[in-house]
Chimera marker file (.cmm) of the C-alpha trace (Angstrom):
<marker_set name="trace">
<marker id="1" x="76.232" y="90.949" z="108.587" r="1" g="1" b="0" radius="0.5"/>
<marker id="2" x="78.078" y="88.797" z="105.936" r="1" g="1" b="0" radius="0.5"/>
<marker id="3" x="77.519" y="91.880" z="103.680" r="1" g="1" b="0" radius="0.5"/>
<marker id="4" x="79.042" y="94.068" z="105.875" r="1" g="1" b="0" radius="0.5"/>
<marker id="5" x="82.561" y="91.846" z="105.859" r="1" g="1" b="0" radius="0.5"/>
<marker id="6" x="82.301" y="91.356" z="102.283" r="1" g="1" b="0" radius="0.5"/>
<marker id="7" x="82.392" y="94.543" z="102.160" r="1" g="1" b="0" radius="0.5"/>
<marker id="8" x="85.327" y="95.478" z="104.476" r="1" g="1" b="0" radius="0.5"/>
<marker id="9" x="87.246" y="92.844" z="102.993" r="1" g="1" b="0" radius="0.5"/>
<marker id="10" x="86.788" y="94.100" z="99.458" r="1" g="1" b="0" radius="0.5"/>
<marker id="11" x="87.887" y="97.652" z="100.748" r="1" g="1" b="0" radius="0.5"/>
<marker id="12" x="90.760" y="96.279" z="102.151" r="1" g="1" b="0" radius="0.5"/>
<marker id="13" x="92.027" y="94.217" z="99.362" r="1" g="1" b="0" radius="0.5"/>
<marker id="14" x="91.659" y="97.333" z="97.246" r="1" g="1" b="0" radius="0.5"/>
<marker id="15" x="93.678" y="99.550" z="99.321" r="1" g="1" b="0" radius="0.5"/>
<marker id="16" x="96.192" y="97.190" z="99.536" r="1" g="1" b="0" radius="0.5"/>
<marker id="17" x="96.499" y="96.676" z="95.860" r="1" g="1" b="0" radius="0.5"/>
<marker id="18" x="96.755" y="100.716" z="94.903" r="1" g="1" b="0" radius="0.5"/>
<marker id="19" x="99.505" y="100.579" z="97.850" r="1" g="1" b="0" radius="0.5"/>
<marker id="20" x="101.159" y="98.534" z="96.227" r="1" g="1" b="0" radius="0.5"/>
<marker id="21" x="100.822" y="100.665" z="92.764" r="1" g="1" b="0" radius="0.5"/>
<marker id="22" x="101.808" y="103.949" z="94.397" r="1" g="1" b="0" radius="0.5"/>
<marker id="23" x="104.483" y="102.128" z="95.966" r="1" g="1" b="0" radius="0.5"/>
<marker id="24" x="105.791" y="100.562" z="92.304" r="1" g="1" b="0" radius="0.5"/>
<marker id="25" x="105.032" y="103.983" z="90.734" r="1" g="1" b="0" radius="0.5"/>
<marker id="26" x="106.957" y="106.131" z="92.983" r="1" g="1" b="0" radius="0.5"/>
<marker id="27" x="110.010" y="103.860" z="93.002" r="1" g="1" b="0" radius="0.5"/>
<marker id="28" x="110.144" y="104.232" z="88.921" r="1" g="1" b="0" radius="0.5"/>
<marker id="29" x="109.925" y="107.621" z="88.820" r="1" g="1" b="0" radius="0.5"/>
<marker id="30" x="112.323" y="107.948" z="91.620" r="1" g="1" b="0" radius="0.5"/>
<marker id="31" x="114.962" y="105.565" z="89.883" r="1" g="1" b="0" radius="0.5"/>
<marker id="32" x="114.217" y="107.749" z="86.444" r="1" g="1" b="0" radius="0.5"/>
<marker id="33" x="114.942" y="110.773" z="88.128" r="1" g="1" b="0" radius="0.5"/>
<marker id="34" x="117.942" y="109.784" z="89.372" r="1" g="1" b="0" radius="0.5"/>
<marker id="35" x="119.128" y="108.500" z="85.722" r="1" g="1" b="0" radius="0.5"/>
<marker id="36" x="118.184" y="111.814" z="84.262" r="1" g="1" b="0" radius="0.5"/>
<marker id="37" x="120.172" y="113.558" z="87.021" r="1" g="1" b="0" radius="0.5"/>
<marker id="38" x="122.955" y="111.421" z="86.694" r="1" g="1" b="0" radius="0.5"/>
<marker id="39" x="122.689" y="112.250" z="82.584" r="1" g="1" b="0" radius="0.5"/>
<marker id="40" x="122.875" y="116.052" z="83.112" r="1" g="1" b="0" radius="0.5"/>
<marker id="41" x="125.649" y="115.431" z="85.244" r="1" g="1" b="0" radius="0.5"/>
<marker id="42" x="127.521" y="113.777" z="83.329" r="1" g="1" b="0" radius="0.5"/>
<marker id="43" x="127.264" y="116.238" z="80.466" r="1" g="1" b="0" radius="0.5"/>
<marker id="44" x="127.479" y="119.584" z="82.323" r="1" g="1" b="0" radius="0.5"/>
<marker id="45" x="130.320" y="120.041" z="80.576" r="1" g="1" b="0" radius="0.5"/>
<marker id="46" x="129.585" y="120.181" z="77.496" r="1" g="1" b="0" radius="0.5"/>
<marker id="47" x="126.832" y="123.021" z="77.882" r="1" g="1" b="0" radius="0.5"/>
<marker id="48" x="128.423" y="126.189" z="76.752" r="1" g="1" b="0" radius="0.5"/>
<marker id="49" x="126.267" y="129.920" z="76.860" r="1" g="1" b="0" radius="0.5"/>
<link id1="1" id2="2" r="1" g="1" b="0" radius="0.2"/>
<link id1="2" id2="3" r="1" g="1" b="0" radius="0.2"/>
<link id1="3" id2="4" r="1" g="1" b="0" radius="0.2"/>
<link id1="4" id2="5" r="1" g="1" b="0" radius="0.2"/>
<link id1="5" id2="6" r="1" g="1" b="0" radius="0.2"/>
<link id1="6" id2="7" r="1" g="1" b="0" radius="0.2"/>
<link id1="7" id2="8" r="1" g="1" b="0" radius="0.2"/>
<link id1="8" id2="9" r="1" g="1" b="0" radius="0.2"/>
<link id1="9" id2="10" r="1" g="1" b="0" radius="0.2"/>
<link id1="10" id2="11" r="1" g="1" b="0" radius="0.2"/>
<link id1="11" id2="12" r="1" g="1" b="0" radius="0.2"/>
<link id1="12" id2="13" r="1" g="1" b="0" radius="0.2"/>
<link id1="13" id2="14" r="1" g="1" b="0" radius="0.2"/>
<link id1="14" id2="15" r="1" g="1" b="0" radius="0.2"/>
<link id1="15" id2="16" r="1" g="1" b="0" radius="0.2"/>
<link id1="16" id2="17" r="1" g="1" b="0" radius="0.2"/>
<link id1="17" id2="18" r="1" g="1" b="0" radius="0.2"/>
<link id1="18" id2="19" r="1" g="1" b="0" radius="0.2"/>
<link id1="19" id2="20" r="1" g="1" b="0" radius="0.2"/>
<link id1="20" id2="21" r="1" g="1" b="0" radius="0.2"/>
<link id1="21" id2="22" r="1" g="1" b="0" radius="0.2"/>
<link id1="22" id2="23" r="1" g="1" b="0" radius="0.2"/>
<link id1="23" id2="24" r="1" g="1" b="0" radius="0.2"/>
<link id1="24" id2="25" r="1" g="1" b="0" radius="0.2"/>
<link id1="25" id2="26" r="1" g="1" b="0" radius="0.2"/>
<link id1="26" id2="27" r="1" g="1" b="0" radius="0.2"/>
<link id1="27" id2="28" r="1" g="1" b="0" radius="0.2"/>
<link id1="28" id2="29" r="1" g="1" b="0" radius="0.2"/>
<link id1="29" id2="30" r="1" g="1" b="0" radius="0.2"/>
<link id1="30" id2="31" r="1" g="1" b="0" radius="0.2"/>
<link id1="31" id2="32" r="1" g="1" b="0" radius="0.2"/>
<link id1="32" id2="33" r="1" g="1" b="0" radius="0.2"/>
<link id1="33" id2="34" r="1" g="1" b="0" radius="0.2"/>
<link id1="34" id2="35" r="1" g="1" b="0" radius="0.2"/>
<link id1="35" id2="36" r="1" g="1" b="0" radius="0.2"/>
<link id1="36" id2="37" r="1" g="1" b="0" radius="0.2"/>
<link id1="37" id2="38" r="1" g="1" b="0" radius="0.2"/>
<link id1="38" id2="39" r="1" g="1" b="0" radius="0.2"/>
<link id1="39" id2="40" r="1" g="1" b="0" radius="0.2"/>
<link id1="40" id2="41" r="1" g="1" b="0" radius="0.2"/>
<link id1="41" id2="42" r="1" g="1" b="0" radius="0.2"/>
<link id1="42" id2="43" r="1" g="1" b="0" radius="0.2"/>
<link id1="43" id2="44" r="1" g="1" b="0" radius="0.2"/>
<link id1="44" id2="45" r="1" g="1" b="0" radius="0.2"/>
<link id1="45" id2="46" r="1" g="1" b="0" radius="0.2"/>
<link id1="46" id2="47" r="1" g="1" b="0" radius="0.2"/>
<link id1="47" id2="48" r="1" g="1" b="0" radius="0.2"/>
<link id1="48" id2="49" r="1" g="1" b="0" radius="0.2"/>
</marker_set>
């Protein structure tokens, strides 16, 4: 039985530590996105065709 919560435990631990990643990750590239927009924005202007 012990191996069996070792186990779970382990499996839980990891989960909660590449939540935490995808969490981190998808707040960067949501702030960089924003940037970027905010960048093309700000030059729109400028473009000529």
């Amino acid at each position: 039985m012990e191996k069996v919560y070792k186990t779970m435990r382990n499996t839980g631990v990891s989960s909660f530590v590449l939540g935490i990643l995808i969490l981190v990750t998808g707040i960067t590239f949501g702030v960089l996105s924003i940037i970027n927009g905010a960048a093309l924005l700000k030059e729109k202007n400028e473009i000529t065709f």
